[in-house]
ZATITOR-803743 format. One record per residue: residue in one letter; z, x, y of N, C-alpha, C in turn. Coordinates in steps of 0.001 Angstrom, whole numbers, plus 500000, padded with zeros to 6 digits. Example, Ala and Ser with C-alpha at 12.3 -4.5 7.8 and 13.67 -1.06 7.14 Angstrom:
# ZATITOR-803743
  r      nw      nu      nv     caw     cau     cav      cw      cu      cv
  A  507800  513190  494310  507800  512300  495500  507800  513200  496700
  S  507080  512850  497750  507140  513670  498940  507870  512900  500030
# end
This chain:
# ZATITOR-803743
  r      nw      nu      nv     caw     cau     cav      cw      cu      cv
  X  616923  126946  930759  617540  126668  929473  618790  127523  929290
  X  619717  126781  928910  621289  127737  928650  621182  128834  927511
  X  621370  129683  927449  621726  130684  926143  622849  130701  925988
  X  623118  131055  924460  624315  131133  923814  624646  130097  923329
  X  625728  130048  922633  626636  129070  922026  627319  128344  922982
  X  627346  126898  922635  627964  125600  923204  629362  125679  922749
  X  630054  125510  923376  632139  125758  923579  632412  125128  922395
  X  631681  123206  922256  631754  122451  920781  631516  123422  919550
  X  630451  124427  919587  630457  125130  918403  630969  126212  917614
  X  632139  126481  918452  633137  127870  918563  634308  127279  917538
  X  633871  128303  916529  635338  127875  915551  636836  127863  916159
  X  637600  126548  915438  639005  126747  916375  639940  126556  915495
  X  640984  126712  915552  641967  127457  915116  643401  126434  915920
  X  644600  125944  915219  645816  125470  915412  647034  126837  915914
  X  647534  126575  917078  648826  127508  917203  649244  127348  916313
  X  650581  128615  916257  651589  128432  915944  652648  127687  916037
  X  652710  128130  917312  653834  127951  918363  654067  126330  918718
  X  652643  126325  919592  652501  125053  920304  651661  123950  919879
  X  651091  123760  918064  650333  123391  917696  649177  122272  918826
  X  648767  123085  918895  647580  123045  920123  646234  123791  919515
  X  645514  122714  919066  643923  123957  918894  643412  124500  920205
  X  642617  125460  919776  641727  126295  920654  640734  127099  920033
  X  640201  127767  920974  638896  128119  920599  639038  129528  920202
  X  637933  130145  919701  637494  131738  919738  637385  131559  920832
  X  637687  133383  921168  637571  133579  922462  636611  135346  922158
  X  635847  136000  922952  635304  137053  922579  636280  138226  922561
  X  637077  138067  923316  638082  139054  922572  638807  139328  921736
  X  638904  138136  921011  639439  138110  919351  638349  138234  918823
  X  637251  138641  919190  636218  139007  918207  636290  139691  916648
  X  636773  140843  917071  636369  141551  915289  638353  141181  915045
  X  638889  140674  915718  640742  140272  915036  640983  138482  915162
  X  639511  137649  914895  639723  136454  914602  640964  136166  913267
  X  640777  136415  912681  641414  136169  911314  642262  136411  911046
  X  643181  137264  912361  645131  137542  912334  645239  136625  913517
  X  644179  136150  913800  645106  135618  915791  645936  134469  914764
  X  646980  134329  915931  647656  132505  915186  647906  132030  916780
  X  648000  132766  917891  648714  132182  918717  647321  131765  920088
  X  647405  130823  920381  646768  130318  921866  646687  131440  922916
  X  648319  132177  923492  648564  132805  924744  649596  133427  924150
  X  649704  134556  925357  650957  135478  925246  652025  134717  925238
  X  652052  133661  925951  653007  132564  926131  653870  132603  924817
  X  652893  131630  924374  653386  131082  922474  653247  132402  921514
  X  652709  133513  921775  653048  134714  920976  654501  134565  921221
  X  655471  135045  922506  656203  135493  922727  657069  134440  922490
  X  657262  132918  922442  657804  132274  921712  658296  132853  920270
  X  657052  132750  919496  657002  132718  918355  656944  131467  917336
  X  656562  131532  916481  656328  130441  915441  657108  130147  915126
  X  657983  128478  914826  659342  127564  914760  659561  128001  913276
  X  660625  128063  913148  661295  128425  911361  661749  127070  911320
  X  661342  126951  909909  661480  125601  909182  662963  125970  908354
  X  663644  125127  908424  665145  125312  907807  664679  124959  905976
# end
């Protein structure tokens, strides 16, 4: 029998950057609630300014 949580049940969350959902990941564990970005990738982009 599998333990743990199923990938479907992992709260997810829209980039910024690349509006692309994704998942929690355990290393955003206790800093879920500032992440905005997918990857270092689209961090280092940054989020598009709306004119």
């Amino acid at each position: 029998m599998p333990r743990g949580i199923a990938k479907a049940d992992l709260p997810t969350k829209v980039c910024a950057a690349c509006a692309r959902p994704f998942a929690w990941r355990k290393k955003w564990e206790r800093d879920w609630d500032n992440v905005r970005f997918c990857s270092d990738r689209c961090r280092a982009k940054g989020a598009p300014t709306s004119p």
